[in-house]
C-alpha positions in Angstrom: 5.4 10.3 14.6 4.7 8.2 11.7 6.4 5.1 10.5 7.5 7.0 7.1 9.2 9.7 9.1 11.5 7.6 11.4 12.5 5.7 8.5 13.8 9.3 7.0 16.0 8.8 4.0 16.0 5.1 4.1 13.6 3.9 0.8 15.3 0.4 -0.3 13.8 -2.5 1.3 16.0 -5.0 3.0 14.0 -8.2 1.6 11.0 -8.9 -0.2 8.4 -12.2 0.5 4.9 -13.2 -0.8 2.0 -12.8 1.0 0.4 -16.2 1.6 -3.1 -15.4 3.3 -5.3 -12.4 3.2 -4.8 -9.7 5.7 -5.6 -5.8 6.4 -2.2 -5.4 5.6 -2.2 -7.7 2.4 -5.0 -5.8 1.1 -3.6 -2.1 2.0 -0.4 -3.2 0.2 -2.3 -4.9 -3.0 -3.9 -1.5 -3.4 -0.3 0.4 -3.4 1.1 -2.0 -5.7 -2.0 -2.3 -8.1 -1.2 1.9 -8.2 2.5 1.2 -8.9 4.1 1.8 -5.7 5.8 -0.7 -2.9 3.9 0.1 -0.4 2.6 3.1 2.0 6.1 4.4 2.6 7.2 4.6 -0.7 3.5 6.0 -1.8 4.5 8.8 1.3 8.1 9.8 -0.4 6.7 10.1 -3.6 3.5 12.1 -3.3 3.9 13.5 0.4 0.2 13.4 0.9 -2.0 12.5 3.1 -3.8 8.7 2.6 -7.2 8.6 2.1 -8.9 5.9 4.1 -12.4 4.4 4.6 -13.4 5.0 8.2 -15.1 1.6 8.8 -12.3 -0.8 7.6 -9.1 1.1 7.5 -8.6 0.4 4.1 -7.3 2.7 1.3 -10.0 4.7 0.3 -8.0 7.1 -2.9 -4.7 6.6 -4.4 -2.7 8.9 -7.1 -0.5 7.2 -9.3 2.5 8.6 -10.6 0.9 9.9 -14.0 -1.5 11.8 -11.9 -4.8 9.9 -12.0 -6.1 8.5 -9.3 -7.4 4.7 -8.4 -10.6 4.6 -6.2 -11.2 1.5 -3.8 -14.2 0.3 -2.6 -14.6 -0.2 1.4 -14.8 -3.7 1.1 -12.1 -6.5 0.5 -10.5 -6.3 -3.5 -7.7 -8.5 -3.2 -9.1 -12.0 -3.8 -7.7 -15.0 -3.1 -6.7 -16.0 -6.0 -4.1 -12.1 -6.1 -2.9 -12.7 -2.4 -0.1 -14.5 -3.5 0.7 -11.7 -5.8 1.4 -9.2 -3.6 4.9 -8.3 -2.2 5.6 -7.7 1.3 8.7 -5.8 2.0 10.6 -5.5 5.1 12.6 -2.8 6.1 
């Protein structure tokens, strides 16, 4: 079962931090918010699709934003170094 389906109705984080150093997860979540979401479970609620991901890396591959067009990601990394402390990391 996935994460977005045991959560069920719940959709407000419980706190919010900055990321501090690049991870697979920093970048995943710097792709969700660059395509004005919170993350993947919000991104889930919202569109209830499917996530497009690159095979090799695990990384977003094809977002749809709210207005219907869609953001394309390259396999490689996107965030830089200078974004990761950007990018919010909610917990639940």
């Amino acid at each position: 079962m996935s994460c977005a389906a045991e959560m069920g109705a719940i959709s407000k984080p419980k706190s919010m931090s900055r990321a501090k150093q690049w991870t697979d997860e920093v970048e995943n979540l710097y792709r969700f918010q660059q395509a004005g979401y919170r993350d993947e479970f919000e991104y889930k609620q919202v569109k209830q699709v499917d996530i497009d991901r690159w095979p090799e890396t695990g990384f977003v591959k094809k977002l749809q934003r709210r207005d219907n067009t869609f953001y394309y990601y390259n396999r490689k990394r996107e965030c830089e170094d200078k974004e990761v402390h950007k990018v919010k990391v909610y917990a639940y």
